[in-house]
C-alpha positions in Angstrom: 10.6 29.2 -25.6 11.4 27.3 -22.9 12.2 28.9 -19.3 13.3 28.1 -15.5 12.7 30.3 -12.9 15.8 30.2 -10.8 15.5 30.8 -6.6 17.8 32.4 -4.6 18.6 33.8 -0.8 20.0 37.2 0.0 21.3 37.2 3.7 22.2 39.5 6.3 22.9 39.8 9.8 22.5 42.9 12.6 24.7 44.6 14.5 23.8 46.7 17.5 23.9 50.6 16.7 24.6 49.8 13.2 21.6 47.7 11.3 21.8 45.0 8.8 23.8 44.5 6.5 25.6 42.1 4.2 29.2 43.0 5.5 28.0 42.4 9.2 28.4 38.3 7.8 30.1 36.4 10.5 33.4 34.1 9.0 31.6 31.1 9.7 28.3 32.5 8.6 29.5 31.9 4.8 28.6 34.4 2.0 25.5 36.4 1.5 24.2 34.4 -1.5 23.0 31.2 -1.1 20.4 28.8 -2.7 18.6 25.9 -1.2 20.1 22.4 -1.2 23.4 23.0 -1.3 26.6 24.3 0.7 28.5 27.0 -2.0 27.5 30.6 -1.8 28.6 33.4 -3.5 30.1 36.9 -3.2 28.1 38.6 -5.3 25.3 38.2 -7.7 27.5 38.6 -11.0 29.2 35.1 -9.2 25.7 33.6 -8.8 24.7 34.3 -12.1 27.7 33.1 -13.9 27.3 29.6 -11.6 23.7 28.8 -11.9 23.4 29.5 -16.1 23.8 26.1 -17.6 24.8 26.1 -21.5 22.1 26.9 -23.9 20.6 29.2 -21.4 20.5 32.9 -20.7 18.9 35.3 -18.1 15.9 36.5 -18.5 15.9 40.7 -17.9 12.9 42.2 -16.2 11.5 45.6 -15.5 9.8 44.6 -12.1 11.1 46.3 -8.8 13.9 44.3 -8.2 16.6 45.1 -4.8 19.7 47.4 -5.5 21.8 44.5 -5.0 20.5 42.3 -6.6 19.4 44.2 -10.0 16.7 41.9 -12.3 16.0 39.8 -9.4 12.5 39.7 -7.9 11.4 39.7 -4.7 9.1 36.5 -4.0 8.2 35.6 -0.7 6.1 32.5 -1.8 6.3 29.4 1.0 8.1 31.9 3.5 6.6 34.1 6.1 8.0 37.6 5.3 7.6 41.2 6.5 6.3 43.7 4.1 9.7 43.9 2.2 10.1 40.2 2.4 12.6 39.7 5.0 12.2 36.2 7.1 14.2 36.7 10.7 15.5 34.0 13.2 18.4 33.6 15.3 20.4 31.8 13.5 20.4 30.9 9.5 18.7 27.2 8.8 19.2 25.1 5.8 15.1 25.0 6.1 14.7 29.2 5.5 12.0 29.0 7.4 11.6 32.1 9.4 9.5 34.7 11.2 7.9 37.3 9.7 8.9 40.1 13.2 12.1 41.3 14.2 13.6 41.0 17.7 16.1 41.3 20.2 16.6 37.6 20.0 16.8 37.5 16.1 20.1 38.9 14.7 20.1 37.4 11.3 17.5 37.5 7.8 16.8 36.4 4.0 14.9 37.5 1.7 14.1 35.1 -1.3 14.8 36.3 -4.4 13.7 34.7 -7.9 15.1 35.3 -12.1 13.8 33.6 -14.9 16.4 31.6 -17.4 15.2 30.7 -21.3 16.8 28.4 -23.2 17.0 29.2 -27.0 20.0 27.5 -28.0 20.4 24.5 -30.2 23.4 21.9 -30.7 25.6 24.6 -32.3 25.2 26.9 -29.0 25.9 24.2 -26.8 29.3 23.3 -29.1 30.3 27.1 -28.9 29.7 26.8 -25.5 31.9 24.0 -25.5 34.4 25.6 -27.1 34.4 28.7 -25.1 35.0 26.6 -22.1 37.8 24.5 -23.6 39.4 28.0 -24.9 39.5 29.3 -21.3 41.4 26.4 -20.5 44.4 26.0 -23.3 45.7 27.8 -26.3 44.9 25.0 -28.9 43.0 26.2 -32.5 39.5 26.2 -31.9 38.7 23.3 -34.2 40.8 20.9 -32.4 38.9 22.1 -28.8 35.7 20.0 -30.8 34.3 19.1 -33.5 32.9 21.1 -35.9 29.3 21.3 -36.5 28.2 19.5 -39.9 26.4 22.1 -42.9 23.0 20.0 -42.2 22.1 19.8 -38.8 19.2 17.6 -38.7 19.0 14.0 -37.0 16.3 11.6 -36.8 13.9 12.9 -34.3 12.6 9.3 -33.1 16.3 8.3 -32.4 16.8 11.6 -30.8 13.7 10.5 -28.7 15.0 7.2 -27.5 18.4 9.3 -26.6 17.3 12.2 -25.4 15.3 9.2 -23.0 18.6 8.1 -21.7 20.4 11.5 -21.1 17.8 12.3 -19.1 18.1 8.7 -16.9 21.4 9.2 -16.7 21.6 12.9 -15.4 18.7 11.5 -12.6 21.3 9.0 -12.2 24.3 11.0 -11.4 22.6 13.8 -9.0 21.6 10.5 -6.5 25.5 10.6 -5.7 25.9 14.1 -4.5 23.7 17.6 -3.3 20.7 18.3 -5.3 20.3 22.0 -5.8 20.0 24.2 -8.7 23.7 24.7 -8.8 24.3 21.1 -9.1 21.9 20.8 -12.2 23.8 23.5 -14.0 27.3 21.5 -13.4 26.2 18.1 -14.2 24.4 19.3 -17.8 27.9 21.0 -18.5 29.8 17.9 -17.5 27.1 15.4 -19.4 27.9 18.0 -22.3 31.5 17.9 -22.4 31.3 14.3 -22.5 29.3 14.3 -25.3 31.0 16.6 -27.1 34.2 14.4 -27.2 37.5 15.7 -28.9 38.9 15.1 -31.7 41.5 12.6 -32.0 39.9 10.6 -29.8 38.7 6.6 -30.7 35.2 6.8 -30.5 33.1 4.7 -27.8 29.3 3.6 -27.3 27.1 6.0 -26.0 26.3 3.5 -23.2 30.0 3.5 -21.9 29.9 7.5 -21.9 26.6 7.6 -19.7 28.4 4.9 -17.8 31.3 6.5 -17.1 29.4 9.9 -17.1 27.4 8.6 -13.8 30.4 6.5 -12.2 32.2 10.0 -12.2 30.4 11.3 -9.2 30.2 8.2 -6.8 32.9 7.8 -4.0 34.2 4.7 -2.7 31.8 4.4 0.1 28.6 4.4 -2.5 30.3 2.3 -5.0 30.9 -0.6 -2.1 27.1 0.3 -0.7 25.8 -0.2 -4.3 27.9 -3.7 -4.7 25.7 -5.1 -1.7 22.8 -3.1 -2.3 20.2 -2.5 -5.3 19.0 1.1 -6.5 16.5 3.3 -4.7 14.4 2.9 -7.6 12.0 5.1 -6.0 14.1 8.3 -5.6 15.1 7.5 -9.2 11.6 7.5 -10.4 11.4 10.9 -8.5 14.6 12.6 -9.3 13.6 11.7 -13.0 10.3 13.4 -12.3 12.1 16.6 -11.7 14.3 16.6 -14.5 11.4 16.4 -16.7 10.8 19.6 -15.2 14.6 20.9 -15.4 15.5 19.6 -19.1 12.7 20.8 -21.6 12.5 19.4 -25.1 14.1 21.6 -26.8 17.7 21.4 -24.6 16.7 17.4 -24.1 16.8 17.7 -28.1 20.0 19.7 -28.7 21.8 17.3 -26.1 20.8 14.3 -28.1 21.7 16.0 -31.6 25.2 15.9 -30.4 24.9 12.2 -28.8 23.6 11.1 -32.4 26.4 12.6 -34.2 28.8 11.1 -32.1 27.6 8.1 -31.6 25.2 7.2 -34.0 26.3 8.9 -36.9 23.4 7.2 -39.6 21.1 8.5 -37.5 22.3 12.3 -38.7 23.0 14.5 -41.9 25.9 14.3 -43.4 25.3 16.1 -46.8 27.4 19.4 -47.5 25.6 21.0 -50.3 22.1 21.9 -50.5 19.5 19.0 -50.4 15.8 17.8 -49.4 16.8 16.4 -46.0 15.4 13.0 -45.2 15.7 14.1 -41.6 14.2 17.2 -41.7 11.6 18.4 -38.9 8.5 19.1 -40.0 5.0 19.1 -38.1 1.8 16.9 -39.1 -0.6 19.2 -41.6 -3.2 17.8 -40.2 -5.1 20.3 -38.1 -4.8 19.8 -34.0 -2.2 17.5 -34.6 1.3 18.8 -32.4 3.7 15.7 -33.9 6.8 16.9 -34.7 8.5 14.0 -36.9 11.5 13.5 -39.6 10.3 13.8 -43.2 11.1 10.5 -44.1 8.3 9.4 -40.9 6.0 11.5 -41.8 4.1 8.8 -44.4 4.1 6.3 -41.3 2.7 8.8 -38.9 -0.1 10.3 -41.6 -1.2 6.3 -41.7 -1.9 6.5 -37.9 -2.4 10.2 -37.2 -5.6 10.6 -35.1 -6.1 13.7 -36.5 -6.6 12.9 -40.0 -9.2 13.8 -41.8 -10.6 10.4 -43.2 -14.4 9.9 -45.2 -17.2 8.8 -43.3 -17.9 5.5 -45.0 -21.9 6.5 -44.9 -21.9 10.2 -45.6 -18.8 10.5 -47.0 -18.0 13.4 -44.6 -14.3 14.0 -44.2 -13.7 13.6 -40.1 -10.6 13.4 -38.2 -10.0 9.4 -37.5 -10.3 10.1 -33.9 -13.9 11.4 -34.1 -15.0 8.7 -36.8 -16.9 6.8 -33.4 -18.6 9.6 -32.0 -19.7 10.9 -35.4 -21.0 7.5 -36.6 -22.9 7.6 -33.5 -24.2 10.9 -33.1 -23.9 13.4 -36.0 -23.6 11.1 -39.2 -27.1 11.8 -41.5 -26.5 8.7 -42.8 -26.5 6.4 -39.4 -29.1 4.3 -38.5 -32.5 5.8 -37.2 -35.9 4.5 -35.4 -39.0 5.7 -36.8 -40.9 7.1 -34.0 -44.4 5.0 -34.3 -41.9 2.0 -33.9 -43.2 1.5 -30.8 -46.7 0.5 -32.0 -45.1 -1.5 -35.2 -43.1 0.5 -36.8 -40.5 -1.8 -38.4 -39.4 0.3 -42.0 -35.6 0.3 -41.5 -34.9 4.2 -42.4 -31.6 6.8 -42.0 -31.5 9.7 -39.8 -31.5 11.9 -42.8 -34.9 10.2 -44.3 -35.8 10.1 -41.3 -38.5 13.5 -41.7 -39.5 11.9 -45.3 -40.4 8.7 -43.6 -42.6 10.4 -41.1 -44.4 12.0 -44.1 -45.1 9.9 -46.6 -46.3 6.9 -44.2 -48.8 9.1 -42.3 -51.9 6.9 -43.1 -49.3 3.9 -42.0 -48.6 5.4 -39.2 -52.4 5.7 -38.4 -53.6 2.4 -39.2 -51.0 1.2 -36.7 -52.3 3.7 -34.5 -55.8 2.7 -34.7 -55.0 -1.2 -34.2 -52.8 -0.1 -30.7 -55.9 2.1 -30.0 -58.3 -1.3 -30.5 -55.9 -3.4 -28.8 -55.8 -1.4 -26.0 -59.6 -1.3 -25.5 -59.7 -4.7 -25.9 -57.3 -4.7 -23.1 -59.3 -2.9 -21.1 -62.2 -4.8 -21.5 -60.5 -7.8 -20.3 -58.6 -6.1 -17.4 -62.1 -4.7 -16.3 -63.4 -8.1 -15.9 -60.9 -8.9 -14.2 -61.2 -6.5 -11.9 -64.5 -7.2 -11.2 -63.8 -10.7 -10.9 -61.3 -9.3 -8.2 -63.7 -7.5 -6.4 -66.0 -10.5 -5.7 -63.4 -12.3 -4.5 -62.2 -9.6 -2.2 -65.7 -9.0 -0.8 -66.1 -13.0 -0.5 -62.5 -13.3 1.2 -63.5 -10.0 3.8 -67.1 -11.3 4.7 -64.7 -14.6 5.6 -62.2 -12.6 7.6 -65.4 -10.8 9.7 -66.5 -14.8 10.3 -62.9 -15.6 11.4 -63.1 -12.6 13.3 -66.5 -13.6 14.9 -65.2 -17.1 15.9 -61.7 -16.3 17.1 -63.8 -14.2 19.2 -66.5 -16.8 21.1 -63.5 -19.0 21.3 -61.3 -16.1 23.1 -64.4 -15.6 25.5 -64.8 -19.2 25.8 -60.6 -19.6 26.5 -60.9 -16.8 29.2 -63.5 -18.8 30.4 -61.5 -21.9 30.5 -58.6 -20.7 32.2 -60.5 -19.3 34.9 -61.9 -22.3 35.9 -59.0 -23.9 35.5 -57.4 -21.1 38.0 -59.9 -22.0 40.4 -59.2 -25.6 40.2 -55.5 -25.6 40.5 -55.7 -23.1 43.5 -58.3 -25.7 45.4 -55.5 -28.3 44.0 -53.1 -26.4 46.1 -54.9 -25.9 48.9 -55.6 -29.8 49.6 -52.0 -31.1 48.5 -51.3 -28.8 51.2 -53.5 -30.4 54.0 -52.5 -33.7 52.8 -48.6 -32.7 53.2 -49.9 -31.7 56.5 -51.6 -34.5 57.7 -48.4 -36.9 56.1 -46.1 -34.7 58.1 -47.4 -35.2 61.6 -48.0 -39.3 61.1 -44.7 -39.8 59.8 -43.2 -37.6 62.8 -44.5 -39.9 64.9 -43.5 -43.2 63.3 -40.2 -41.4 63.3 -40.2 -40.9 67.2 -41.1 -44.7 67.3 -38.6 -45.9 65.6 -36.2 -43.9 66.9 -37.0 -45.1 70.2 -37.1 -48.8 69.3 -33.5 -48.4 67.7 -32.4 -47.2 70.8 -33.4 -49.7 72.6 -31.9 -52.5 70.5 -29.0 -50.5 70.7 -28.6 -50.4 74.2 -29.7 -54.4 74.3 -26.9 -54.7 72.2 -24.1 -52.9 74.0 -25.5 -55.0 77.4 -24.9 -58.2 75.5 -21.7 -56.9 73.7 -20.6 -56.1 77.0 -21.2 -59.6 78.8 -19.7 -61.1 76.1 -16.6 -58.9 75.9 -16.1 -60.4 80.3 -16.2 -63.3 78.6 -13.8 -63.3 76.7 -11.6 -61.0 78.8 -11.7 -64.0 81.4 -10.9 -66.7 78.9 -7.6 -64.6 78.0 -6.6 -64.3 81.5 -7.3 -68.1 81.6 -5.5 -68.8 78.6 -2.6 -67.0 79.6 -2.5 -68.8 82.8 -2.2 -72.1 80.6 0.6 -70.8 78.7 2.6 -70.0 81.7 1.9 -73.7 82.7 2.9 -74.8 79.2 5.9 -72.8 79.0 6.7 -74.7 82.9 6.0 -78.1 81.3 7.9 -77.7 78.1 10.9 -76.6 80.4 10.3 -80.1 82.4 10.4 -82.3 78.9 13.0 -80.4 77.6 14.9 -81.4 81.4 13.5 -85.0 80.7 15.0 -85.0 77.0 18.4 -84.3 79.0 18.2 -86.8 81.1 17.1 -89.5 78.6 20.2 -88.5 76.7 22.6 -89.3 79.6 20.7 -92.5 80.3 21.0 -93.7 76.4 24.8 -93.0 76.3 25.7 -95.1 79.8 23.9 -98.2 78.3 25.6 -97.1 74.8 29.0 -97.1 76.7 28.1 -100.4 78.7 27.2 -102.1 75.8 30.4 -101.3 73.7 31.6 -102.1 77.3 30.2 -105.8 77.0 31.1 -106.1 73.7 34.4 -105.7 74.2 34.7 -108.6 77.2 32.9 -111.0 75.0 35.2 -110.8 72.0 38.1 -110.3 74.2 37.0 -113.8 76.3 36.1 -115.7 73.0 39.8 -115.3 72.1 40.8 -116.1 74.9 39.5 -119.4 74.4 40.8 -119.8 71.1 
């Protein structure tokens, strides 16, 4: 039988002189009963009880200590940090519960958590009553036009239930993405995805596909149905949310939900026989020991032809072993499987079963020593040989030692001989040094002197030179002064020519004018005399 174990929160706040109590509940405090996730509380627990019980499933009762108010719920303080009777304290409540264990002056409110266990033992006729029932509450029509009636056989085909049961469960992980996720909100979206399976009669039938459709559109506002047009899918909080519901749906309610889905929607996929008959679509479970598939009658023929746990004959030993195990037994247990005689490694080559395996042993005893006795003369002739060889070995490592000691004894003379060597060699480069020194010595001092030589005869050139360059530059300081004497006179004697060109101008226009002058009388006579 399937079960849930349901949480819940008892709270209560303090009041000075008074103590705690659930009536000491501030307005904006909410109720006392709460669960975690979501914002609803309740009044009492008959309220939470009848709100957090989803269809199919009833409460468990227990005789464990449970709190007067709270009769057949447990105290269980797991994940919180209680006192002894389980109360957390703070100063406020938190969505969190997380709490201190100590009272004090600065604390004025607690919970205690509080757990009940829910089984589900209904099938697809209890969730139709429940239906019903709910449908009943709500109008005075007969019961049988509230929804339909369950058919005489109740079976469907279990892989198609499978494949639906698949998609109820996608869609209900669907659906609580677009609103609080609490136990409360489980309960109400399996009794909505139930009503909507249920259908009512009347009514033109659609695809299952359009009723999960509509079935998860039915939560989303405006605001996620615009984010979703520009957006894709948290696939990864569906992945989880699916996770839980594995947890929150069992088989057997996953089943009974997708009983009614196939008889509404896929209605060759169900029973429809009246009277009594061997149900093609009866559930039965595989005969074959430690097999759990639970299957339709008419599948179970394709499943026996792949069942791992069918007993099948070994096709050595005729042993019947689950197909499954075949592998392991052909390799392990079967008496009939190949075997290796145990002189086979000294020649042993009779191909023999594990079962014949002892007889072999037995009846090829002097076999078995013959090849014995040829390993054993193999081997001494091995022996032999490697004996030589090591002899042969040792000569050589005697020879190649007595030359090592030599090398030893000669790389010894020639490291005397080397220290030798470079002590003399030592001794020459120091004497080396000592007369490139006195020669840098003696080099020094003579070209010192040549220096001072030199240096003296350079600067008597120089001063030669700057005697000369001095005469010379009188020289020519007296031939400018001269030649700017010159140019004065020039400059006087150009004036004089230019006084003479003046002059010779005046001169050439009188006898220019005396001429024209004379020209004149003569024509002027010569006419005359005409």
């Amino acid at each position: 039988m399937a079960t849930l174990t349901i949480e819940l929160f008892v709270c209560e706040r303090y009041r000075p002189l008074a103590g705690w109590s659930q009536s000491y509940l501030l307005p904006t405090d909410r109720n006392a009963y709460r669960i975690r996730g979501h914002k609803s509380t309740w009044r009492t627990i008959e309220e939470v009880e009848a709100a957090l019980i989803s269809p199919g499933w009833t409460w468990e009762e227990t005789e464990a200590t449970c709190p007067v108010s709270s009769p057949n719920w447990e105290v269980n303080a797991a994940g919180q940090q209680t006192d002894a009777e389980g109360w957390s304290y703070a100063s406020n409540f938190t969505s969190s519960y997380e709490g201190s264990p100590k009272a004090s002056l600065q604390k004025f409110v607690r919970w205690r958590r509080l757990v009940r266990v829910q089984s589900f033992a209904g099938g697809s006729d209890a969730l139709l009553a429940h239906v019903v029932a709910q449908r009943s509450s709500n109008t005075s029509a007969p019961a049988t036009l509230l929804a339909p009636a369950p058919p005489p056989c109740p079976h469907v085909d279990l892989d198609c239930a499978s494949r639906v049961g698949r998609s109820l469960l996608e869609a209900l992980a669907m659906a609580s993405l677009h609103g609080d996720w609490s136990d409360y909100a489980v309960a109400q979206l399996k009794a909505q995805l139930l009503d909507r399976l249920a259908g009512k009669p009347g009514k033109e039938k659609d695809s299952l596909a359009d009723c999960l459709s509509s079935f998860m559109n039915a939560g989303k506002g405006i605001a996620t149905r615009v984010s979703e047009a520009f957006k894709s899918s948290d696939s990864a909080a569906l992945v989880a949310r699916l996770q839980v519901f594995e947890t929150k749906c069992p088989p057997s309610e996953l089943e009974a939900y997708s009983v009614l889905a196939i008889r509404r929607f896929e209605p060759d996929m169900a029973c429809g026989e009246k009277e009594e008959h061997e149900c093609k679509f009866q559930p039965v479970l595989c005969p074959h020991e430690g097999c759990q598939e639970r299957c339709s009658s008419k599948d179970l023929e394709v499943h026996d032809q792949n069942c791992p746990r069918k007993p099948m004959a070994c096709e050595k030993c005729g042993e019947m072993i689950p197909r499954c195990e075949h592998r392991v037994h052909a390799l392990a247990a079967c008496p009939k499987r190949e075997a290796t005689c145990t002189f086979s490694c000294i020649g042993c080559q009779v191909p023999v079963q594990h079962c014949d395996l002892e007889k072999h042993l037995d009846e090829s005893t002097q076999g078995h020593l013959m090849l014995l006795m040829r390993s054993v003369v193999e081997q001494q002739d091995l022996v032999r040989v490697l004996t030589a060889r090591v002899k042969d070995l040792e000569t050589s490592c005697a020879q190649a030692v007595a030359a090592r000691e030599a090398e030893k004894e000669a790389n010894a003379a020639l490291v005397t001989k080397l220290a030798g060597m470079e002590a003399k060699f030592a001794a020459l480069e120091q004497k080396s040094a000592q007369d490139l020194k006195k020669s840098c010595d003696a080099v020094s001092d003579g070209a010192k002197k040549k220096a001072e030589a030199v240096e003296k005869e350079a600067k008597r050139r120089l001063d030669d030179a700057e005697k000369a360059h001095k005469a010379d530059l009188g020289t020519v300081r007296a031939d400018i002064t001269s030649i700017k004497t010159s140019v004065s006179e020039l400059g006087k004697l150009r004036a004089d020519v230019d006084h003479l060109k003046g002059s010779l101008e005046q001169v050439r226009g009188t006898f220019a004018a005396a001429a024209e002058k004379s020209t004149a009388t003569a024509k002027a006579s010569a006419h005359a005399g005409a």
